[in-house]
TORFIZA-91160 format. One record per residue (C-alpha): residue in one letter; residue number from 1; x, y, z; chain. Coordinates in Angstrom, 2 decimals. Layout:
<a, NUM, <X, Y, Z>, A>
...
% end
This chain:
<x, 1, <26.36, -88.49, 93.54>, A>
<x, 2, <23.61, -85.94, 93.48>, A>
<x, 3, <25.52, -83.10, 94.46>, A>
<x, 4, <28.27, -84.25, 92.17>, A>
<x, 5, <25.61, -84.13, 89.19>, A>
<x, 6, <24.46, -80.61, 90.50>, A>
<x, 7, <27.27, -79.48, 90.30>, A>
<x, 8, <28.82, -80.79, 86.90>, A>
<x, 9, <25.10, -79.40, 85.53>, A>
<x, 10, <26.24, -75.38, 87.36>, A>
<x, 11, <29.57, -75.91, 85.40>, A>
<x, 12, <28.04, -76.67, 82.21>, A>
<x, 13, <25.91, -72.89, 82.21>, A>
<x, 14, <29.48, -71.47, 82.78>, A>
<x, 15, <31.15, -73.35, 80.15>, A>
<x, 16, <28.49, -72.68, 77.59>, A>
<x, 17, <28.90, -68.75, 78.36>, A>
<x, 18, <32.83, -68.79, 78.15>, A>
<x, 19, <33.65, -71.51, 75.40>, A>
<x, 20, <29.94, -70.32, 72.71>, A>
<x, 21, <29.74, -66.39, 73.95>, A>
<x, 22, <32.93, -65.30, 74.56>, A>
<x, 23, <34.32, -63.83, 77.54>, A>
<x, 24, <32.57, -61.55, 78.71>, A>
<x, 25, <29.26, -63.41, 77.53>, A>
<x, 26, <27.98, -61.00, 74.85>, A>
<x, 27, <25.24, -61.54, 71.75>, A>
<x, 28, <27.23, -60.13, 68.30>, A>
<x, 29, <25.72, -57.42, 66.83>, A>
<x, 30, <26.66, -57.36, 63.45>, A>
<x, 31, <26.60, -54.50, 61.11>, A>
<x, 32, <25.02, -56.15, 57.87>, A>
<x, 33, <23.44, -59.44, 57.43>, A>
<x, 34, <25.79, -62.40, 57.13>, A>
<x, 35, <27.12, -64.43, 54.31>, A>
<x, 36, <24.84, -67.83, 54.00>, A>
<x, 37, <28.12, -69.57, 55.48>, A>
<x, 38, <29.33, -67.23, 57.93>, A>
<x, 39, <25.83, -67.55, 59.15>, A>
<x, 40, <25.66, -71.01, 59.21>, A>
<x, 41, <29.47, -71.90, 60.30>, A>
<x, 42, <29.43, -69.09, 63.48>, A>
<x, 43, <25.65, -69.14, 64.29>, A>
<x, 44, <23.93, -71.60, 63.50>, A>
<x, 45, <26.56, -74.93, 63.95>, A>
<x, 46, <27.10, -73.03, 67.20>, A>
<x, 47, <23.53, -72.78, 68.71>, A>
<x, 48, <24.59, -68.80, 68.86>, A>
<x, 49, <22.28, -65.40, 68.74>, A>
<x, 50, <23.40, -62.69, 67.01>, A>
<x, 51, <21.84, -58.96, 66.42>, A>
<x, 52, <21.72, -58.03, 62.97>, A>
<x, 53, <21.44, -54.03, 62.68>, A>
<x, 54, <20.57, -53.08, 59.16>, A>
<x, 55, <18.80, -56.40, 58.67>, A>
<x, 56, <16.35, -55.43, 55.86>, A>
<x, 57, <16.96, -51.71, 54.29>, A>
<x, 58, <14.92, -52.29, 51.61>, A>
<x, 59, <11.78, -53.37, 52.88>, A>
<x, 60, <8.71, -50.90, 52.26>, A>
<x, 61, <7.47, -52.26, 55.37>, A>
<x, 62, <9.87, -50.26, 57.39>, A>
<x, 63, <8.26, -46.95, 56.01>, A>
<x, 64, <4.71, -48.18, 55.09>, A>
<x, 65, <3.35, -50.15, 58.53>, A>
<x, 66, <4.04, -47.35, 60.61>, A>
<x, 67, <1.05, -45.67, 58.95>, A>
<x, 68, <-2.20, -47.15, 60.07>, A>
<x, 69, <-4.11, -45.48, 57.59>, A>
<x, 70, <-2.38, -47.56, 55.13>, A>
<x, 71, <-3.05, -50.98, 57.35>, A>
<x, 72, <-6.60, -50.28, 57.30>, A>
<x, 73, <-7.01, -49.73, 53.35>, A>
<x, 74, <-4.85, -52.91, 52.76>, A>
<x, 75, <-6.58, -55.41, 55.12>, A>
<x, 76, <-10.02, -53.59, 55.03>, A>
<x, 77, <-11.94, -56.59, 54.40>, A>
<x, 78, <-9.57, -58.89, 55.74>, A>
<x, 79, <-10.82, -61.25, 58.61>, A>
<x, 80, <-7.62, -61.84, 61.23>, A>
<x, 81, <-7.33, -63.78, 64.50>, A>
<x, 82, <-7.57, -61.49, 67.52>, A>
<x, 83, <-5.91, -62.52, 70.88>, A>
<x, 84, <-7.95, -61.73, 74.27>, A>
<x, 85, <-6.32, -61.42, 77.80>, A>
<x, 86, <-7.55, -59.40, 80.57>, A>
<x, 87, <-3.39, -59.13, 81.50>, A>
<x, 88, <-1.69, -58.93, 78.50>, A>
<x, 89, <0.17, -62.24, 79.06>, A>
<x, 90, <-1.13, -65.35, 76.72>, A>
<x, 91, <0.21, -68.58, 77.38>, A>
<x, 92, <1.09, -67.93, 80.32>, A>
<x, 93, <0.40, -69.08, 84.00>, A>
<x, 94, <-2.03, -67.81, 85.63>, A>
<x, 95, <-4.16, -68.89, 88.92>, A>
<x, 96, <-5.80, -71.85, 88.65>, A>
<x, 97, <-9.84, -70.87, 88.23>, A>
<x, 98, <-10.82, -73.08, 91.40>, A>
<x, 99, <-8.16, -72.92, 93.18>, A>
<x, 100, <-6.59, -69.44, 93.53>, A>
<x, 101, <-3.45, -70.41, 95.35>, A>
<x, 102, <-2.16, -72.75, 92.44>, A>
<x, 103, <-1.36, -72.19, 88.74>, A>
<x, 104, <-2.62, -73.33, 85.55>, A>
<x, 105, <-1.16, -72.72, 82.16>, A>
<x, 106, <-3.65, -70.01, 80.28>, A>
<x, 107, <-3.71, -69.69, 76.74>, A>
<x, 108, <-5.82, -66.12, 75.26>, A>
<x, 109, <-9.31, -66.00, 74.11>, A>
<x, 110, <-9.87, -65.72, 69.77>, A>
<x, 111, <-12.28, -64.47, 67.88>, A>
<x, 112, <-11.95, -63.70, 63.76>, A>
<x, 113, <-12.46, -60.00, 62.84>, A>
<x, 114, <-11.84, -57.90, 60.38>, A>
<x, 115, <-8.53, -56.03, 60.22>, A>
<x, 116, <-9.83, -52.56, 61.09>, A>
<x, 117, <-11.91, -53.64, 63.93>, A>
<x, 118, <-8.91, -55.90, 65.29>, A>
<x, 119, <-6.60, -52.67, 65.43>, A>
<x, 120, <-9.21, -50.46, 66.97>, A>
<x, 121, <-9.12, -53.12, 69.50>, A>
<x, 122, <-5.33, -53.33, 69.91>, A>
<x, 123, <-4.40, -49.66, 70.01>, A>
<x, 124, <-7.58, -49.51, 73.05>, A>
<x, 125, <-5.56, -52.23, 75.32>, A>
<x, 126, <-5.46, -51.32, 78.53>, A>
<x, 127, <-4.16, -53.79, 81.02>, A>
<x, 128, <-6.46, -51.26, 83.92>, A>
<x, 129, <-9.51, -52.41, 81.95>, A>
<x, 130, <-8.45, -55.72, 82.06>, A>
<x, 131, <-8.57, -56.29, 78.15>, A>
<x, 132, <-5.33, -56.52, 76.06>, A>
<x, 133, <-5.90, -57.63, 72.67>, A>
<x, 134, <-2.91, -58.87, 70.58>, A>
<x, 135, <-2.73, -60.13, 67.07>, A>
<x, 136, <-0.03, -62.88, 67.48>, A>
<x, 137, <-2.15, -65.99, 65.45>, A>
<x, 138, <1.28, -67.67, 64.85>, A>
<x, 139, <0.79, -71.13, 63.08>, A>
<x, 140, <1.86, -69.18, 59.19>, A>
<x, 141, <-0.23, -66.47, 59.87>, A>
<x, 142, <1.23, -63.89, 58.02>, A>
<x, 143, <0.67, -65.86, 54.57>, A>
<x, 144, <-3.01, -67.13, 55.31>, A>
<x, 145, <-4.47, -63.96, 57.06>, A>
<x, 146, <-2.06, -61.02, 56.05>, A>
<x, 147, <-1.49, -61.71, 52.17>, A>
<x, 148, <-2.51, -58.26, 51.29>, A>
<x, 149, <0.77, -56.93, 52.98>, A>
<x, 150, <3.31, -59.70, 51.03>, A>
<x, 151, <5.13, -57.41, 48.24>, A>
<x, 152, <6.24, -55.28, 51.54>, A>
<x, 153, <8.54, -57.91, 53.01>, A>
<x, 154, <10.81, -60.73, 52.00>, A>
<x, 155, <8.52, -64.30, 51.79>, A>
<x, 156, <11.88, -65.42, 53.49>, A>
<x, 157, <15.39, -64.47, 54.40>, A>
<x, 158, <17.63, -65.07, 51.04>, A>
<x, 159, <20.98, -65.65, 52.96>, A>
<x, 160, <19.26, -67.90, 56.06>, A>
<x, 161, <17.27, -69.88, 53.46>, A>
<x, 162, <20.57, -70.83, 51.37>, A>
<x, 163, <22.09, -71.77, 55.06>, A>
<x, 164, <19.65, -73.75, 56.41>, A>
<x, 165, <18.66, -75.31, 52.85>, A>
<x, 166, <14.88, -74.42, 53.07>, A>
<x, 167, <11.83, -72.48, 53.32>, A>
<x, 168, <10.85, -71.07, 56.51>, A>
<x, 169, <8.02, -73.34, 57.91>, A>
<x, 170, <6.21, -70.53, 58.73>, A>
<x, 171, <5.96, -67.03, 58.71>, A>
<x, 172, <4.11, -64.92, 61.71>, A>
<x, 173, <2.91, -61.19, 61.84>, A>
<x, 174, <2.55, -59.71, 65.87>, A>
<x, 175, <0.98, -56.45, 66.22>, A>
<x, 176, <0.49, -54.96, 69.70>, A>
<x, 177, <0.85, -52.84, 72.19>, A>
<x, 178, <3.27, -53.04, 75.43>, A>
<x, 179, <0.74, -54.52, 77.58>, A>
<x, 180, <1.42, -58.01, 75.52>, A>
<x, 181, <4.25, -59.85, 77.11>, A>
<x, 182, <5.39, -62.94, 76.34>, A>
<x, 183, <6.38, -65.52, 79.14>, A>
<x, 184, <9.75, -67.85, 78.74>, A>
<x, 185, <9.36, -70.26, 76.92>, A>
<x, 186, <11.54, -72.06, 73.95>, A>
<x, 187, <10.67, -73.31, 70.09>, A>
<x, 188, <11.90, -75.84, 68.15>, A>
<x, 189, <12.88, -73.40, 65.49>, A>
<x, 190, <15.05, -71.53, 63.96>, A>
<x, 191, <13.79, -67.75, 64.28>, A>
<x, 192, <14.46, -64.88, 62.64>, A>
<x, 193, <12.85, -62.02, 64.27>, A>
<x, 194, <12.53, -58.54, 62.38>, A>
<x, 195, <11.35, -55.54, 64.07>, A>
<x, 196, <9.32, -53.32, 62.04>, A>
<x, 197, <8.09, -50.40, 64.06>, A>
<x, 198, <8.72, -50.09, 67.96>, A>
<x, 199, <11.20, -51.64, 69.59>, A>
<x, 200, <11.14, -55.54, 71.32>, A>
<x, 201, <13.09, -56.33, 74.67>, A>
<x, 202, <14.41, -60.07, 74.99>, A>
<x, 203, <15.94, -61.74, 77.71>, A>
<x, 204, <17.58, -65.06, 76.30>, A>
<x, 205, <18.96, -67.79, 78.07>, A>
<x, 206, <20.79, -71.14, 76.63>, A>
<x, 207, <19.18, -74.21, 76.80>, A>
<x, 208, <22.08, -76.10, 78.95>, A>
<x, 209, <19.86, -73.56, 81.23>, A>
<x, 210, <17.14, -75.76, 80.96>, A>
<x, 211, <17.00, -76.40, 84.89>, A>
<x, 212, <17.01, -72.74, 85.87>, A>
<x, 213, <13.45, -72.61, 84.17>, A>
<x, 214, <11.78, -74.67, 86.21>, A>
<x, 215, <9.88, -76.29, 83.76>, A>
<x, 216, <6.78, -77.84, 85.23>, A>
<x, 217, <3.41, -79.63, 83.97>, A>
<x, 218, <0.34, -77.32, 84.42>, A>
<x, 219, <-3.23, -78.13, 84.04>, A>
<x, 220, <-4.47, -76.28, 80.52>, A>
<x, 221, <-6.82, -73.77, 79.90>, A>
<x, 222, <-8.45, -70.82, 77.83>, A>
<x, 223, <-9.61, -67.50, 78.35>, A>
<x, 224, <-13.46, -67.11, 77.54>, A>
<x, 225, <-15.04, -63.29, 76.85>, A>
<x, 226, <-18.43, -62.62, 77.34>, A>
<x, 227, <-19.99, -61.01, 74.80>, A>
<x, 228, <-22.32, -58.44, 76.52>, A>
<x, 229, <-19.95, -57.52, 79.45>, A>
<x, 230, <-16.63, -57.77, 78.04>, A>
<x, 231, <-15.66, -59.73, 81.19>, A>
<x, 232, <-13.11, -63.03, 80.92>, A>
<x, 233, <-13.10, -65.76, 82.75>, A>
<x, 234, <-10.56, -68.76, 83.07>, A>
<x, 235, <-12.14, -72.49, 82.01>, A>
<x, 236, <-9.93, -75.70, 82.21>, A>
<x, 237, <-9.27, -77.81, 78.51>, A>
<x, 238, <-11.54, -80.31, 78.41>, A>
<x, 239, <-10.67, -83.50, 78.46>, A>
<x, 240, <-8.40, -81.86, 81.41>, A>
<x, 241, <-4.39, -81.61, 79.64>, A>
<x, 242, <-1.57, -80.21, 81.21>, A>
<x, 243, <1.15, -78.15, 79.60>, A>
<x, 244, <4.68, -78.20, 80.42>, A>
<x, 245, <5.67, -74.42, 80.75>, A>
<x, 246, <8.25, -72.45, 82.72>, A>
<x, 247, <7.74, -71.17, 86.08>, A>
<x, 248, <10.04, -68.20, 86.63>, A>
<x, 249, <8.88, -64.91, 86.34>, A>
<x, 250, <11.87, -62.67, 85.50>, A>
<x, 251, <10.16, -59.58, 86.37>, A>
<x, 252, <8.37, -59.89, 89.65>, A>
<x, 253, <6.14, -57.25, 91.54>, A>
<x, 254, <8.18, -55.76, 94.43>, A>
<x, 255, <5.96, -57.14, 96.61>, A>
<x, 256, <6.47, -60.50, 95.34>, A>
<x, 257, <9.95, -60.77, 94.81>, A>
<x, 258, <11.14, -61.89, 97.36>, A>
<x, 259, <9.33, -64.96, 97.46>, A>
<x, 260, <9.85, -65.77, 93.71>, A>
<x, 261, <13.61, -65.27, 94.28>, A>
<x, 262, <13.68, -68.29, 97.13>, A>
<x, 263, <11.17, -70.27, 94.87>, A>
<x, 264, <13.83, -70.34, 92.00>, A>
<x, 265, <17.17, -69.68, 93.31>, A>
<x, 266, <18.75, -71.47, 90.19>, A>
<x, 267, <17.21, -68.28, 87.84>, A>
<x, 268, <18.13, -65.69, 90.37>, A>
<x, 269, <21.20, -66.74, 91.95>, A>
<x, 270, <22.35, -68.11, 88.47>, A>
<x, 271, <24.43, -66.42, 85.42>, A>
<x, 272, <22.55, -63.57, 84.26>, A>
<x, 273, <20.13, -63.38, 80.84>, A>
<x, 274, <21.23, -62.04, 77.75>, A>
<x, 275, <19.34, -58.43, 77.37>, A>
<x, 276, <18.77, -57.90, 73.75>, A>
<x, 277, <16.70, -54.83, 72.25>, A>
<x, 278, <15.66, -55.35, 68.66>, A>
<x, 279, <14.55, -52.12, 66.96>, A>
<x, 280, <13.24, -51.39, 63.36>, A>
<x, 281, <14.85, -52.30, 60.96>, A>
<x, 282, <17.18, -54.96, 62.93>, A>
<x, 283, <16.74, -58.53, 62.91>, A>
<x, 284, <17.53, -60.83, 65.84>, A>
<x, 285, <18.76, -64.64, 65.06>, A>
<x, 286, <16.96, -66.88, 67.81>, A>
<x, 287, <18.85, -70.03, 67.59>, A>
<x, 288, <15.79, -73.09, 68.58>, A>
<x, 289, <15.77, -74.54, 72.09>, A>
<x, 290, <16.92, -70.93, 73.49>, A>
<x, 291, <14.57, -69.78, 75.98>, A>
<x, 292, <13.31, -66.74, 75.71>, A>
<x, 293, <10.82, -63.71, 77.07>, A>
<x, 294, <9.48, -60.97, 75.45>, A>
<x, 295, <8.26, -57.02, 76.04>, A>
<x, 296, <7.83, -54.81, 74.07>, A>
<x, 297, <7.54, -50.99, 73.78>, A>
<x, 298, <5.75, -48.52, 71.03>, A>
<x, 299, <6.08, -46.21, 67.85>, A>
<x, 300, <4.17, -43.13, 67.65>, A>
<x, 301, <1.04, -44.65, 66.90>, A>
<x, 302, <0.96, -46.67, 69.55>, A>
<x, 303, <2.06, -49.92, 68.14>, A>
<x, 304, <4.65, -52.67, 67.95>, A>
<x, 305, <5.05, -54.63, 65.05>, A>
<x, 306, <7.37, -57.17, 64.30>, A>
<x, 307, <7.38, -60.40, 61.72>, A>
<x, 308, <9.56, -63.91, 62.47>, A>
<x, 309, <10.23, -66.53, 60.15>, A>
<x, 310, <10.46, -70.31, 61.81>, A>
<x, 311, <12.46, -72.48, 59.88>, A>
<x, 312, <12.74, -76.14, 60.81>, A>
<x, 313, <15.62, -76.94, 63.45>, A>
<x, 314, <18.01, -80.06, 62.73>, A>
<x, 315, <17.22, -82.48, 64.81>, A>
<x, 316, <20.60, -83.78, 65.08>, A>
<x, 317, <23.02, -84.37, 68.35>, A>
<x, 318, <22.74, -81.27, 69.66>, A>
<x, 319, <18.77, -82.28, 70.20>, A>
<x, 320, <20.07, -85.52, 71.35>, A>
<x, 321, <22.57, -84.07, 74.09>, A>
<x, 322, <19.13, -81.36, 75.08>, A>
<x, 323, <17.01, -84.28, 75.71>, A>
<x, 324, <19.39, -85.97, 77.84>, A>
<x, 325, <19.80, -82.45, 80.20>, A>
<x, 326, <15.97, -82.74, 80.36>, A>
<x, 327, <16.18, -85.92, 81.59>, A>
<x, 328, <17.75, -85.33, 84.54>, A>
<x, 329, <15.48, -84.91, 87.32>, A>
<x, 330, <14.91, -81.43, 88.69>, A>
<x, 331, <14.11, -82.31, 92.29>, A>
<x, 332, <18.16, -82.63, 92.65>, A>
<x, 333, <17.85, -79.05, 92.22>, A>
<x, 334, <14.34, -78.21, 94.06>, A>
<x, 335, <16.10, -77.46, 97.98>, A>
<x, 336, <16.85, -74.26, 98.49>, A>
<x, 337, <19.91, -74.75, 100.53>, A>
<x, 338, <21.84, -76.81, 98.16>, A>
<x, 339, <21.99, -74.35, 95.08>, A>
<x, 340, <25.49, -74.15, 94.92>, A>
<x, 341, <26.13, -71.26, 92.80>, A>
<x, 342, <27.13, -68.25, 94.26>, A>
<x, 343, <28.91, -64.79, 93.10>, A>
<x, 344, <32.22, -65.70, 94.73>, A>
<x, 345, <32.34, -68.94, 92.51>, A>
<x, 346, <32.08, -67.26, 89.20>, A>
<x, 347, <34.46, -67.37, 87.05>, A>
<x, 348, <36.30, -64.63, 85.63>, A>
<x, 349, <34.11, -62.67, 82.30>, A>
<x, 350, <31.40, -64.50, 84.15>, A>
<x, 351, <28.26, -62.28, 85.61>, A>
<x, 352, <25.97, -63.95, 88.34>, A>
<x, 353, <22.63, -62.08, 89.19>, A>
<x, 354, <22.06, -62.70, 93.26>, A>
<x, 355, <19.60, -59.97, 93.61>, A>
<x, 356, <17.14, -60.88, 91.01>, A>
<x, 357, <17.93, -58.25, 88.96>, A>
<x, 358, <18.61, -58.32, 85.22>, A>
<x, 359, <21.36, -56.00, 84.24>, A>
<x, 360, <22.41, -55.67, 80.55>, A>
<x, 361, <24.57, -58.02, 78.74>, A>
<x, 362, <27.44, -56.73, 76.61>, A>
<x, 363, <26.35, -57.02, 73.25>, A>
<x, 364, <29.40, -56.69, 70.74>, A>
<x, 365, <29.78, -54.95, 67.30>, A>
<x, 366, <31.02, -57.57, 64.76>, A>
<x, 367, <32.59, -55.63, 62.00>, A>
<x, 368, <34.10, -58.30, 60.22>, A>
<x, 369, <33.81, -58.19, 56.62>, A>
<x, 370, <31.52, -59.38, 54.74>, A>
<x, 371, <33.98, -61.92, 53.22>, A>
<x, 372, <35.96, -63.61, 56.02>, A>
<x, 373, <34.59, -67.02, 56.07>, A>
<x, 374, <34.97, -67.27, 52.06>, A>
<x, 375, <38.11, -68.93, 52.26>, A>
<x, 376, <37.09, -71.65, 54.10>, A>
% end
């Protein structure tokens, strides 16, 4: 029965691939932004990214942020929320502060500063010094700490609001560098990720792939920075909590890879990620429950900036069948030996990655009007 299960579970990541993504797999990347139902009907219903490439024309952002002259005059007073890590990787694993050979689940270090000081910070990360500082508050943070920068942006997407039949829930501002990564992880959200300056590199994965992250409970904690030295040290949440996170590292040091690949076979003997690069000016539609990670690389200046807009997901049957595929227990999946899936059972359009490396995904051009989905 097990095996059985197994396998029906390495079927569905195949059938997702060829019957939602086409064959090959590919993310569209579409020309203009959609039509409120084209959006909805092709993207959303389906649980589907898409690339959009001249996502927001019209936004001073695109030619104002890259200055950070004119950052500085608009948020000179401004107090922000400035992420500490002495990797670059917030909530994230990391070893466990008494006991090196496990893993806890570390979330970054804040203190509130104003604007200025905050981007003198970010622009000296350096992941050698072991301080990376990000500005990634989340939680609305573009409308409570970044008002001053509102009239150069939409407060919301015109075409996803009228889809999705309301506001975005909240709407986030990241500045940083390309020390900050971000580890896989999913939201219960609908995203909408615009690029503003620098460029953002995404590997996405469905969440019938939910198995292939090896999502495990870690025990929390937080980042503390000493004042006088500048030095960080790791500190468990207390009461003690533990945080379910995933466990795969997608980009492993050589010396490590190896290892990682026969700790999680399903990731890197399994169907490959979708590579996506967003750059500025192009909006990428995160559909919720997709996993996702996150690097990034820089403008001139030295900088990577980027806003998202969460709206709320329907929790509907699609959540319903996602909770069930949770459900399932992963140790049918935790021996080595009996991960089934190997290149000479893939299907045909189908890419498997057996040497844990991530190759790029086809992403295709949509040029279908503007119009096509009117009629229906």
């Amino acid at each position: 029965m097990a095996e059985k299960i197994e396998s029906s579970i390495e079927n569905l990541w195949q059938d997702v691939r060829e019957l939602s993504l086409g064959s090959p797999p590919h993310v569209d990347n579409l020309p203009a932004p959609p039509t409120p139902l084209q959006f909805l009907r092709r993207y959303v219903a389906a649980n589907k990214p898409c690339l959009i490439s001249a996502a927001v024309p019209d936004w001073p952002a695109l030619s104002l942020w890259p200055s950070t002259d004119y950052l500085r005059t608009a948020l000179s007073t401004t107090p922000v929320s400035l992420h500490l890590t002495p990797t670059g990787r917030a909530d994230a694993l990391a070893p466990h502060p008494s006991d090196p050979s496990a893993l806890c689940f570390a979330s970054a270090h804040v203190e509130t500063l104003p604007f200025p000081e905050a981007l003198d910070s970010v622009l000296a990360s350096d992941d050698e010094a072991k301080k990376v500082a990000y500005l990634q508050q989340q939680n609305d943070c573009f409308r409570r700490e970044y008002g001053a920068l509102a009239a150069d942006c939409e407060e919301h997407v015109p075409w996803a609001t009228a889809a999705l039949g309301c506001a975005p829930e909240a709407v986030n501002l990241w500045i940083g560098n390309h020390f900050s990564e971000t580890s896989f992880h999913k939201d219960h959200y609908e995203n909408l990720y615009v690029v503003i300056t620098g460029e953002k590199k995404f590997l996405l994965l469905p969440p019938t792939d939910f198995h292939r992250m090896y999502v495990r409970e870690y025990p929390a904690a937080k980042y503390a920075c000493d004042q006088d030295s500048g030095e960080f040290s790791l500190e468990l949440e207390d009461p003690n909590s533990n945080a379910p996170w995933c466990s795969v590292d997608p980009y492993p040091l050589p010396q490590d890879k190896r290892r990682e690949m026969e700790k999680f076979p399903l990731y890197f003997n399994g169907p490959k990620p979708f590579e996506v690069s967003v750059k500025a000016g192009e909006m990428l539609y995160l559909p919720s429950m997709w996993f996702h990670h996150v690097r990034q690389s820089l403008d001139d200046t030295g900088l990577t900036i980027a806003i998202n807009y969460w709206y709320d997901m329907q929790f509907d049957i699609k959540y319903a069948y996602f909770n069930f595929l949770q459900s399932i227990p992963s140790t049918l999946f935790e021996d080595p030996s009996r991960c089934r899936l190997r290149n000479d059972k893939a299907r045909p359009g189908i890419s498997l990655c057996s040497s844990g490396e991530v190759s790029d995904i086809e992403v295709s051009h949509d040029t279908r009007g503007a119009g096509d989905d009117e009629n229906y």
